[in-house]
mmCIF file as gemmi writes it, N, C-alpha and C atoms, coordinates in Angstrom:
data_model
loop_
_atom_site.group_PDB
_atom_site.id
_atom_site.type_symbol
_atom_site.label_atom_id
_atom_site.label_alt_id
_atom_site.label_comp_id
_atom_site.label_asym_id
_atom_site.label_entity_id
_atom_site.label_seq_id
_atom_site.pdbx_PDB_ins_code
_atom_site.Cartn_x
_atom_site.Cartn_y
_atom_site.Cartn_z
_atom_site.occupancy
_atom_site.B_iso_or_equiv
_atom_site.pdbx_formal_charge
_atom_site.auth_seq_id
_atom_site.auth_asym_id
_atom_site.pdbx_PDB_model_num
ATOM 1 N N . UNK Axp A 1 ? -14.739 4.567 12.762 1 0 ? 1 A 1
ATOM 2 C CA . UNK Axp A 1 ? -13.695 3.607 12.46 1 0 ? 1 A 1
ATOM 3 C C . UNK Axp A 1 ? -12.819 4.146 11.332 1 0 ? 1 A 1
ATOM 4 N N . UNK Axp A 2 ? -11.164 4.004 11.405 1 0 ? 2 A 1
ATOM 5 C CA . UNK Axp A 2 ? -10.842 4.532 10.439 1 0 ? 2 A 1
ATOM 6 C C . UNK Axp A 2 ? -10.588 3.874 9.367 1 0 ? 2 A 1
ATOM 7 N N . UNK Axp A 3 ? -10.392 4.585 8.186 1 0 ? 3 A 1
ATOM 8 C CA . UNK Axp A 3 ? -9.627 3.376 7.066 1 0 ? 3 A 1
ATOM 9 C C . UNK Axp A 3 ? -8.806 3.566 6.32 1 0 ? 3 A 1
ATOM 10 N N . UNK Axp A 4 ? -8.046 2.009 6.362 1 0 ? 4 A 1
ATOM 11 C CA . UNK Axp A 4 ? -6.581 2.045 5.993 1 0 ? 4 A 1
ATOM 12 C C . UNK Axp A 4 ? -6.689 1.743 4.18 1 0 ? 4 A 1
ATOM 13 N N . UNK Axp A 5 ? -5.668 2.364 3.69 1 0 ? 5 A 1
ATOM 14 C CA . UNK Axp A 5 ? -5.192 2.421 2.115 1 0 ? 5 A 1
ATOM 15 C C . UNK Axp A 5 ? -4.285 2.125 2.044 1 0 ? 5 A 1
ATOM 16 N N . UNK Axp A 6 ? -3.284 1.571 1.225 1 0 ? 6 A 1
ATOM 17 C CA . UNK Axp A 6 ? -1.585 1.519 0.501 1 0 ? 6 A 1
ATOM 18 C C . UNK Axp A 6 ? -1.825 2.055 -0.921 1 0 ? 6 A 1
ATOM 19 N N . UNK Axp A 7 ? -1.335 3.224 -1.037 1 0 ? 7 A 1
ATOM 20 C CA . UNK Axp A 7 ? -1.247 3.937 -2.448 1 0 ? 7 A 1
ATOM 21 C C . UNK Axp A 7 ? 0.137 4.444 -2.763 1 0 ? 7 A 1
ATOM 22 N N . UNK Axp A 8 ? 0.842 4.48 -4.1 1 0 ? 8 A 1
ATOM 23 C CA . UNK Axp A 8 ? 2.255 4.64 -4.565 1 0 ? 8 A 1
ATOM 24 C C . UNK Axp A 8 ? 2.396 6.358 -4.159 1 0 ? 8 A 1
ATOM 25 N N . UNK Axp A 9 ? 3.534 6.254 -3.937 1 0 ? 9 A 1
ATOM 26 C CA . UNK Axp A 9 ? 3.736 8.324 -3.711 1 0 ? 9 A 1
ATOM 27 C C . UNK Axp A 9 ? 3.538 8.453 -4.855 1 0 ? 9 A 1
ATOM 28 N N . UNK Axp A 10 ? 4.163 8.342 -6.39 1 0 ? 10 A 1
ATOM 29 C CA . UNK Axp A 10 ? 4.311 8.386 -7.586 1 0 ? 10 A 1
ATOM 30 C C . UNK Axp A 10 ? 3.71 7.351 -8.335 1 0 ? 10 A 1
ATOM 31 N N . UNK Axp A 11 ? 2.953 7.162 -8.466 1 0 ? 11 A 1
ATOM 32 C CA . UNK Axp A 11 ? 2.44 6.147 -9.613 1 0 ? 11 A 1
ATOM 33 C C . UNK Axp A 11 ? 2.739 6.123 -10.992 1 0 ? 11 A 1
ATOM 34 N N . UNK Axp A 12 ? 3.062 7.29 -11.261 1 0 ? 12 A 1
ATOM 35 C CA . UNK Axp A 12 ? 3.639 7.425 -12.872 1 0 ? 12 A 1
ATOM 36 C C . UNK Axp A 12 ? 5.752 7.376 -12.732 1 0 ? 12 A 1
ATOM 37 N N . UNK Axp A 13 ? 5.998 7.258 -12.028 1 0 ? 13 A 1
ATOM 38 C CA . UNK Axp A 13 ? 7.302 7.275 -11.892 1 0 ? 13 A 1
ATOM 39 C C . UNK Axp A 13 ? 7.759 5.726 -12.879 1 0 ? 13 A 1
ATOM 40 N N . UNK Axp A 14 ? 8.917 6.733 -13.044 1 0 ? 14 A 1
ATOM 41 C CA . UNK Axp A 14 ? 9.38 5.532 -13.939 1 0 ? 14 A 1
ATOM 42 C C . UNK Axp A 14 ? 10.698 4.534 -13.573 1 0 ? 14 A 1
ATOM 43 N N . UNK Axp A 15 ? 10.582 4.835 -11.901 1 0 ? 15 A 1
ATOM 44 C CA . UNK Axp A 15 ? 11.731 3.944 -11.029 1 0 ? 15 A 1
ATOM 45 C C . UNK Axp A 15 ? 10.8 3.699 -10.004 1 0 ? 15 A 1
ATOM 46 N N . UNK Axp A 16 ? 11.569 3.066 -9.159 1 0 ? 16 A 1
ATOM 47 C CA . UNK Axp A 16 ? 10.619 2.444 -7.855 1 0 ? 16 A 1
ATOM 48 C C . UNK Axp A 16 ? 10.507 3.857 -6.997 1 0 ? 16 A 1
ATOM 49 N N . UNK Axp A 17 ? 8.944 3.54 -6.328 1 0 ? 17 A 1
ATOM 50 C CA . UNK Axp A 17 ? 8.59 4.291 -5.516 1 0 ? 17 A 1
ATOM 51 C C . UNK Axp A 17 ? 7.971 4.639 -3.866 1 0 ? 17 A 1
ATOM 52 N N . UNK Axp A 18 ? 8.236 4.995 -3.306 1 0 ? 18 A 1
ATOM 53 C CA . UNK Axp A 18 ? 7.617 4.564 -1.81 1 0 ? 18 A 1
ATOM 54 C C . UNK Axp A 18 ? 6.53 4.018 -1.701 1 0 ? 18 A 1
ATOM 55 N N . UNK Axp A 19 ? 5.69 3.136 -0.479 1 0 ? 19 A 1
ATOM 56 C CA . UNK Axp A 19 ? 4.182 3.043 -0.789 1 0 ? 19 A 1
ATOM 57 C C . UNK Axp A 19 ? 3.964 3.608 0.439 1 0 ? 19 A 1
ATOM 58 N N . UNK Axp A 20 ? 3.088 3.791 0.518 1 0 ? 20 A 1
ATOM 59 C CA . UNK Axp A 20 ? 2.439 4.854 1.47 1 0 ? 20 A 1
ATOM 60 C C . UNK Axp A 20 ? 1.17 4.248 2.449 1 0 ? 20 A 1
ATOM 61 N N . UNK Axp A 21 ? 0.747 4.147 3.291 1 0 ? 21 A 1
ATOM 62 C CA . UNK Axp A 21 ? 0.09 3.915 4.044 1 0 ? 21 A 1
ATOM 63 C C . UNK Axp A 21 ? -1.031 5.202 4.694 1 0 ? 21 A 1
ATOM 64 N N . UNK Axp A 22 ? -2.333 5.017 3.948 1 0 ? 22 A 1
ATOM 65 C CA . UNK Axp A 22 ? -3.379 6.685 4.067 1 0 ? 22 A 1
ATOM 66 C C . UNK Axp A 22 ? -4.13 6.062 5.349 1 0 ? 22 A 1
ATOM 67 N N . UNK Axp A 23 ? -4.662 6.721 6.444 1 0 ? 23 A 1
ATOM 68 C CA . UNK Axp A 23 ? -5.275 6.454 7.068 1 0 ? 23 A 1
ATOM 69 C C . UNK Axp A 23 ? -6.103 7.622 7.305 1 0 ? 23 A 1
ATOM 70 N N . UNK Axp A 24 ? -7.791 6.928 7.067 1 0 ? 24 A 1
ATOM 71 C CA . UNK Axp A 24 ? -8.601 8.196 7.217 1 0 ? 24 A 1
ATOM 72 C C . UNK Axp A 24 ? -9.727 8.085 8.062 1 0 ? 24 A 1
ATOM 73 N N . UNK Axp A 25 ? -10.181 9.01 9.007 1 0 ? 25 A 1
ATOM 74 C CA . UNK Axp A 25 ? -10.888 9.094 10.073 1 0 ? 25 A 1
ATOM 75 C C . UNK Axp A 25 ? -11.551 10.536 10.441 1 0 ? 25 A 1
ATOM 76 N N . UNK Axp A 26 ? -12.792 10.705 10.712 1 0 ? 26 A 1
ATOM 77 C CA . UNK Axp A 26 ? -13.341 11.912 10.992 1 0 ? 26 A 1
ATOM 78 C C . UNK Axp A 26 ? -13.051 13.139 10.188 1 0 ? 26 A 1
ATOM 79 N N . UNK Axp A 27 ? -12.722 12.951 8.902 1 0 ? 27 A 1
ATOM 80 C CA . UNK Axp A 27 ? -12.296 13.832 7.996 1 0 ? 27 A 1
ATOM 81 C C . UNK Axp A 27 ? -11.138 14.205 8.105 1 0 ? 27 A 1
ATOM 82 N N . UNK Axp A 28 ? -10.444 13.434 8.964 1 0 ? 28 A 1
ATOM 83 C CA . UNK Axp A 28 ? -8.5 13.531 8.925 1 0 ? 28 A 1
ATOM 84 C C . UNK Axp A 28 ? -7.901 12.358 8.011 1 0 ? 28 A 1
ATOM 85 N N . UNK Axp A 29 ? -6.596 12.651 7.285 1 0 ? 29 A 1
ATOM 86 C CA . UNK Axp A 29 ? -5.758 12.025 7.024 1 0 ? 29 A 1
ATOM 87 C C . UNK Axp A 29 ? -4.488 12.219 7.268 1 0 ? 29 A 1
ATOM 88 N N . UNK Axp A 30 ? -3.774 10.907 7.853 1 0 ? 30 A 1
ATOM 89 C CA . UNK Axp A 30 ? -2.507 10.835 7.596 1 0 ? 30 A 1
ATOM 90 C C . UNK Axp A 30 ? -2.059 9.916 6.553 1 0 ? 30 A 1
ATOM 91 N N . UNK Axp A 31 ? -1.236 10.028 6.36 1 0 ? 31 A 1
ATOM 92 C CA . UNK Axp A 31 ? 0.228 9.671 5.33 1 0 ? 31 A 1
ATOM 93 C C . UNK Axp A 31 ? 1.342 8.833 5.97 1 0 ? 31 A 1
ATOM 94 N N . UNK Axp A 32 ? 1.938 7.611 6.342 1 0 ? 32 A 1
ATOM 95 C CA . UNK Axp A 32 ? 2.514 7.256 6.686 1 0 ? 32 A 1
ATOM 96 C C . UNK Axp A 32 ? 3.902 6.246 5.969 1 0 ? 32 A 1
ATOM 97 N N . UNK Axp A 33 ? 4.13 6.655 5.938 1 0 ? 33 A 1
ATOM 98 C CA . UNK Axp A 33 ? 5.93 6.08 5.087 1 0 ? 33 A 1
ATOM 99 C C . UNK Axp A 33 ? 6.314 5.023 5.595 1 0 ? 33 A 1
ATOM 100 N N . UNK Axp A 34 ? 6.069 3.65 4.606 1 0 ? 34 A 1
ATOM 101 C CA . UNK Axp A 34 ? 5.901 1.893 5.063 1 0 ? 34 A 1
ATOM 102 C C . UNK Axp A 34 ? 7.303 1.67 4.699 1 0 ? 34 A 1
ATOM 103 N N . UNK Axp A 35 ? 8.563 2.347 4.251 1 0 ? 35 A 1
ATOM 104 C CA . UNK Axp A 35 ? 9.974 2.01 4.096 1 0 ? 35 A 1
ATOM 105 C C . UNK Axp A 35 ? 9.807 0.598 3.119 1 0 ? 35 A 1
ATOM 106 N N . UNK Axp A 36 ? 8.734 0.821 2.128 1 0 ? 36 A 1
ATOM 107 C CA . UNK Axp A 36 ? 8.688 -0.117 0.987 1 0 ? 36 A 1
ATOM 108 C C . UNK Axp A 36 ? 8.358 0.705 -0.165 1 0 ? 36 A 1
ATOM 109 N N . UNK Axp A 37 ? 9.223 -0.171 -0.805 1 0 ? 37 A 1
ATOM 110 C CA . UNK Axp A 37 ? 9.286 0.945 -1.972 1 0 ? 37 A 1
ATOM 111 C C . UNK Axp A 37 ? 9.09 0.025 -3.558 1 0 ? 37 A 1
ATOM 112 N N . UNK Axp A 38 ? 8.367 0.082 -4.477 1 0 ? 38 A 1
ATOM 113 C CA . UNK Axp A 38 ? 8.333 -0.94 -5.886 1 0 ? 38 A 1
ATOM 114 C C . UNK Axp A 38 ? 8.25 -0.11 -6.724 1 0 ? 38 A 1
ATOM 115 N N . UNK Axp A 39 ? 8.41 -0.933 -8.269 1 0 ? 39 A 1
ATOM 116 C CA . UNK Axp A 39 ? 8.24 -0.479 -9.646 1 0 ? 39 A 1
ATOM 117 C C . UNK Axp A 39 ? 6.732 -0.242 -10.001 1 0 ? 39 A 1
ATOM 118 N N . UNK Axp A 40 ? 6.028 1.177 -10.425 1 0 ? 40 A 1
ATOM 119 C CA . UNK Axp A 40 ? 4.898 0.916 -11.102 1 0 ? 40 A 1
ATOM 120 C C . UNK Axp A 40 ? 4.314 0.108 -11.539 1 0 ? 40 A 1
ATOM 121 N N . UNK Axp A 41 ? 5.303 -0.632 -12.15 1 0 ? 41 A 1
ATOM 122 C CA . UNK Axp A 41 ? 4.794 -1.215 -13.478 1 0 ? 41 A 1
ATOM 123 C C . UNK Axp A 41 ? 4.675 -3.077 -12.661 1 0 ? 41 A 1
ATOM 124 N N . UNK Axp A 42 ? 4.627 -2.929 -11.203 1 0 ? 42 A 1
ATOM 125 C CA . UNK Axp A 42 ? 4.834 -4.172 -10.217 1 0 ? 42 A 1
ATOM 126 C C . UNK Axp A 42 ? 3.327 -4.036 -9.742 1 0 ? 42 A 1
ATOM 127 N N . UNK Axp A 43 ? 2.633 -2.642 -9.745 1 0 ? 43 A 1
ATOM 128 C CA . UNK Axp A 43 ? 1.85 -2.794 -8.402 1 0 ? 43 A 1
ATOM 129 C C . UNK Axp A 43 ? 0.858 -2.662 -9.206 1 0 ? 43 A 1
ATOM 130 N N . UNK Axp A 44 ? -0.435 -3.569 -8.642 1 0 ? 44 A 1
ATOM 131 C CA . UNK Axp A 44 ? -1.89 -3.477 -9.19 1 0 ? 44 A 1
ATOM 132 C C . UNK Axp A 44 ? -3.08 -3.337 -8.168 1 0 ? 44 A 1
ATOM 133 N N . UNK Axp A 45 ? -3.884 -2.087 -8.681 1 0 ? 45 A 1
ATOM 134 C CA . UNK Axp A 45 ? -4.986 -1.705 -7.698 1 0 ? 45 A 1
ATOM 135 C C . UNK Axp A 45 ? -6.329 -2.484 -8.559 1 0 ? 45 A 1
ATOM 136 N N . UNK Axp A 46 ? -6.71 -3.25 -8.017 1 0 ? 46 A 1
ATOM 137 C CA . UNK Axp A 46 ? -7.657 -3.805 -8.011 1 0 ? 46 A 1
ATOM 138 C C . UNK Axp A 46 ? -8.715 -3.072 -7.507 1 0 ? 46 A 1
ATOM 139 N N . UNK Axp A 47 ? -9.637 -2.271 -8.689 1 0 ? 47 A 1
ATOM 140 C CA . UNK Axp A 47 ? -10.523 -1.546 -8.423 1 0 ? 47 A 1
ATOM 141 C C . UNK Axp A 47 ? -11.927 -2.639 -8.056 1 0 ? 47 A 1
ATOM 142 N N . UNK Axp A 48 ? -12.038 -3.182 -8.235 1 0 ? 48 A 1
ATOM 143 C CA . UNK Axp A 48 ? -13.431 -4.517 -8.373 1 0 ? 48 A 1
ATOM 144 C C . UNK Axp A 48 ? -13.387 -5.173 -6.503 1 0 ? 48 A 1
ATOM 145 N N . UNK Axp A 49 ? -11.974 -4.751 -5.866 1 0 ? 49 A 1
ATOM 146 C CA . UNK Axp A 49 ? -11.819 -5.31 -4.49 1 0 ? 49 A 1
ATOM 147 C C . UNK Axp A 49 ? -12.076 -3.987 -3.751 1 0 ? 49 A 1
ATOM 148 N N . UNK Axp A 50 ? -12.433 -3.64 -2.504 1 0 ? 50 A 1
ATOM 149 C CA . UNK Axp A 50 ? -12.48 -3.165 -1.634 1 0 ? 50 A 1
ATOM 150 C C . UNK Axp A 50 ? -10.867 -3.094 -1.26 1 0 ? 50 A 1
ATOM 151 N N . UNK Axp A 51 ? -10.109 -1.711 -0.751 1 0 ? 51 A 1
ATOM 152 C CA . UNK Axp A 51 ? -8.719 -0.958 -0.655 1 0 ? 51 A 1
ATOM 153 C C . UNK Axp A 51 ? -7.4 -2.376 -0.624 1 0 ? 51 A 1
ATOM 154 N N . UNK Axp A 52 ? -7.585 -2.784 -2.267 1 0 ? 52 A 1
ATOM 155 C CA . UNK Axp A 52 ? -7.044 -4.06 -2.426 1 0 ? 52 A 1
ATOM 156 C C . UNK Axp A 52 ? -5.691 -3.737 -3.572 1 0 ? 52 A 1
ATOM 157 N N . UNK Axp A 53 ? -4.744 -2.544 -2.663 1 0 ? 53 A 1
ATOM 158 C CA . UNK Axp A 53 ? -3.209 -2.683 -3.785 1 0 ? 53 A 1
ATOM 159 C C . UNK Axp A 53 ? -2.358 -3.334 -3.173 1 0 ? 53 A 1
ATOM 160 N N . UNK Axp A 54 ? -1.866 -4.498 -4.232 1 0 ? 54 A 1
ATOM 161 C CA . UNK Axp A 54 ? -0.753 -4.914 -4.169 1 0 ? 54 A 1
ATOM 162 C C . UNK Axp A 54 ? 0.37 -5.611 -4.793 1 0 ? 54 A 1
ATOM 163 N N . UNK Axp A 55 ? 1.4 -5.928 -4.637 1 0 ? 55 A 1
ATOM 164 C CA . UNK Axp A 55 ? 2.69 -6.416 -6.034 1 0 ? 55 A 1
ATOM 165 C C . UNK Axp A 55 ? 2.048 -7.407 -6.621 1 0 ? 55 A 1
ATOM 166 N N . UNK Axp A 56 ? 1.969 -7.401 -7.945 1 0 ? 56 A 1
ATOM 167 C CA . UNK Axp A 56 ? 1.904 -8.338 -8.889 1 0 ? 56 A 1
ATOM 168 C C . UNK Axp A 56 ? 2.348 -9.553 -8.764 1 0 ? 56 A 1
ATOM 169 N N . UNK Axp A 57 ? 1.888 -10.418 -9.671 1 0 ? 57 A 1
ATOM 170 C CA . UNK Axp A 57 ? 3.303 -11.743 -9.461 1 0 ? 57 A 1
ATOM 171 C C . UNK Axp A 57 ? 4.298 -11.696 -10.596 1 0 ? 57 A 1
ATOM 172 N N . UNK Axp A 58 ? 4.489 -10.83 -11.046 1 0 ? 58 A 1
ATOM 173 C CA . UNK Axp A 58 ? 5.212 -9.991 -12.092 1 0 ? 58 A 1
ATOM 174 C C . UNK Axp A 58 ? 6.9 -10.205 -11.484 1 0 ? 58 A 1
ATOM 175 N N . UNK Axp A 59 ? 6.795 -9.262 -10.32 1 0 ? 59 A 1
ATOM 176 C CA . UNK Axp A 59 ? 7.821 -8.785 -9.646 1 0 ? 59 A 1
ATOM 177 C C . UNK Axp A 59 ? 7.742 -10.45 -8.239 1 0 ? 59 A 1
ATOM 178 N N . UNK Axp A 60 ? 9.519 -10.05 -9.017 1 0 ? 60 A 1
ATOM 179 C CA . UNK Axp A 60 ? 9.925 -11.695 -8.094 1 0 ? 60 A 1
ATOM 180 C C . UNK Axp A 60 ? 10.264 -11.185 -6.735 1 0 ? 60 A 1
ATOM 181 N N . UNK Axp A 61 ? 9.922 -12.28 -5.589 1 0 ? 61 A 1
ATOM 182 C CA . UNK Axp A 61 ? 9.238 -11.935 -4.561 1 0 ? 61 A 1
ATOM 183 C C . UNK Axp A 61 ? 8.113 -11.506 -4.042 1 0 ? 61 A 1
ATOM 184 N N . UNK Axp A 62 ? 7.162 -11.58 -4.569 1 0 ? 62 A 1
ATOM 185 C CA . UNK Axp A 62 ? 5.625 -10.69 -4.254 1 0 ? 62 A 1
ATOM 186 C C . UNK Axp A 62 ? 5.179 -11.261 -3.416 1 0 ? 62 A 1
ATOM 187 N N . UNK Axp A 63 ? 5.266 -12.616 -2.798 1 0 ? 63 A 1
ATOM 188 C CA . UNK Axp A 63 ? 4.333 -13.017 -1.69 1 0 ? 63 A 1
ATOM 189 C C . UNK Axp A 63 ? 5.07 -12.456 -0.862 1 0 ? 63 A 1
ATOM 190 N N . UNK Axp A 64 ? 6.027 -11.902 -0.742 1 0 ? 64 A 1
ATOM 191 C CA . UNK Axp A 64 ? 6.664 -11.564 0.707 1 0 ? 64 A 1
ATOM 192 C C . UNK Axp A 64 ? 6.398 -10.301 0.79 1 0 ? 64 A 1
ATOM 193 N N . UNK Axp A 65 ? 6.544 -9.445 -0.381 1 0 ? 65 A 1
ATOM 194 C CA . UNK Axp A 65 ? 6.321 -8.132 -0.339 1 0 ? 65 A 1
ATOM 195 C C . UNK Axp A 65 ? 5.014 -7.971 0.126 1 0 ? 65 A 1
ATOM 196 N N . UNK Axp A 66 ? 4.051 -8.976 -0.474 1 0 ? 66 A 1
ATOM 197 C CA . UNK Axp A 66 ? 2.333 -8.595 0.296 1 0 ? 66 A 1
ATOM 198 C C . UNK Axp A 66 ? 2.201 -8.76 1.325 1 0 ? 66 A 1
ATOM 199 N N . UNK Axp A 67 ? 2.958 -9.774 1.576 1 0 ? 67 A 1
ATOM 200 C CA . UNK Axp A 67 ? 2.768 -9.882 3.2 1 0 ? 67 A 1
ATOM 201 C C . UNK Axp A 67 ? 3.481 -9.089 4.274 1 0 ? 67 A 1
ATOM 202 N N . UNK Axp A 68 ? 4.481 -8.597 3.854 1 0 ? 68 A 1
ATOM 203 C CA . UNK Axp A 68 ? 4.799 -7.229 4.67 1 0 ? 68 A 1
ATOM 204 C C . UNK Axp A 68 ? 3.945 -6.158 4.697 1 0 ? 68 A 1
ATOM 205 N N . UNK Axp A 69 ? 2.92 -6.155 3.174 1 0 ? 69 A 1
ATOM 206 C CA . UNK Axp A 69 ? 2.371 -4.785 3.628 1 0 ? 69 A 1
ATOM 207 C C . UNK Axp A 69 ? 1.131 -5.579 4.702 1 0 ? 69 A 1
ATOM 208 N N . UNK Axp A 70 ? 0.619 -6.402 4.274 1 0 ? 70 A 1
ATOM 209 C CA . UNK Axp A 70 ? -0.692 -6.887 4.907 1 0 ? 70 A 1
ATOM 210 C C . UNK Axp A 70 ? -0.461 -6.585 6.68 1 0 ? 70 A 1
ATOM 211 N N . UNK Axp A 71 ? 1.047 -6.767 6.86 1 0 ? 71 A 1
ATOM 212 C CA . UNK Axp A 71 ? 1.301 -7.148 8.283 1 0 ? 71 A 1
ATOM 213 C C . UNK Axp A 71 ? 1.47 -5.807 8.629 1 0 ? 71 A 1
ATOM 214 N N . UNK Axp A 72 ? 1.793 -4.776 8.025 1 0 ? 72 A 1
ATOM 215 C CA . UNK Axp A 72 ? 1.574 -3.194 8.133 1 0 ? 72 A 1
ATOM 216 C C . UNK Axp A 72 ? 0.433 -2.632 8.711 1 0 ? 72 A 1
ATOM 217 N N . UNK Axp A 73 ? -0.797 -2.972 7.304 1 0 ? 73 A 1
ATOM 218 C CA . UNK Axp A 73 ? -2.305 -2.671 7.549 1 0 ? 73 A 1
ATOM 219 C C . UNK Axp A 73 ? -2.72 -3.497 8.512 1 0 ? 73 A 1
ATOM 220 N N . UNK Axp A 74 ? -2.399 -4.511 8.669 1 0 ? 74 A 1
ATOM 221 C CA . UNK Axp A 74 ? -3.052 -4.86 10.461 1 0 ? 74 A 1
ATOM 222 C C . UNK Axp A 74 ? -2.683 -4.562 11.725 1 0 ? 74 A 1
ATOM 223 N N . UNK Axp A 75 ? -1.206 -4.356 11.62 1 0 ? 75 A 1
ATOM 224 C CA . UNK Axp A 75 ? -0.671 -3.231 12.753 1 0 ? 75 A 1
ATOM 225 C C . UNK Axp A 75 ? -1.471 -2.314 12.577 1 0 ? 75 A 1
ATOM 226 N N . UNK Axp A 76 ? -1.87 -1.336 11.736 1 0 ? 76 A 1
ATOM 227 C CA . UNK Axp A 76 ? -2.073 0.178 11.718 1 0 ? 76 A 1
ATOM 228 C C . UNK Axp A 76 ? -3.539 -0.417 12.08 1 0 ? 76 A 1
ATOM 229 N N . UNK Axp A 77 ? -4.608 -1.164 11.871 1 0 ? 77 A 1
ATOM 230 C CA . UNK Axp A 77 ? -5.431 -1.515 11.956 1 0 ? 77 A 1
ATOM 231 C C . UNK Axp A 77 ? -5.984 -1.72 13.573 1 0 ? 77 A 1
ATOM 232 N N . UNK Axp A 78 ? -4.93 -2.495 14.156 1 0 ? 78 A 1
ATOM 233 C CA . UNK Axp A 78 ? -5.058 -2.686 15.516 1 0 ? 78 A 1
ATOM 234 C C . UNK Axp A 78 ? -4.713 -1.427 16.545 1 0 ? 78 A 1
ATOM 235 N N . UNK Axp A 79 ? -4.406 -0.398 16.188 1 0 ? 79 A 1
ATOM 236 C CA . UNK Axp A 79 ? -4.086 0.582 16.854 1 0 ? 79 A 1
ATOM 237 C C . UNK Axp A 79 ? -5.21 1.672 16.9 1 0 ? 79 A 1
ATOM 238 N N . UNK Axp A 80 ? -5.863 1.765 15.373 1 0 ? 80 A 1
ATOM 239 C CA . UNK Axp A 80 ? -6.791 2.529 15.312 1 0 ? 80 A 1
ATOM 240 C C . UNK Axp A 80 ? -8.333 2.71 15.722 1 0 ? 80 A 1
């Protein structure tokens, strides 16, 4: 089974940055480019959750932004 990630291209960047979509399986990864893009200083990886990054409530709009990615990782989810 494979498994899905959302990790920043740049995490130290100091403008907004792509997020990325890792998918890993049988010792392969791809990289996939989610055409979403935020501020560092927006996104929080919740190490204590199981592959749990996402916008803060910092950054205005975040329920929508999560839910675009969520609706990402379950596309990519249902395919794999």
């Amino acid at each position: 089974m494979a498994k899905v990630n959302l990790n920043l291209k740049n995490p130290k960047s100091s403008k907004p940055t792509p997020v990325n979509l890792i998918v890993r399986w049988n010792k392969q990864r791809l990289v996939i480019y989610t055409r979403e893009s935020i501020h560092p200083k927006y996104w929080q990886s919740d190490k204590t959750k199981k592959n749990y990054q996402r916008a803060n409530k910092k950054l205005e709009g975040y329920p929508e932004f999560n839910r675009r990615l969520d609706n990402i990782v379950s596309a990519s989810k249902k395919t794999t």
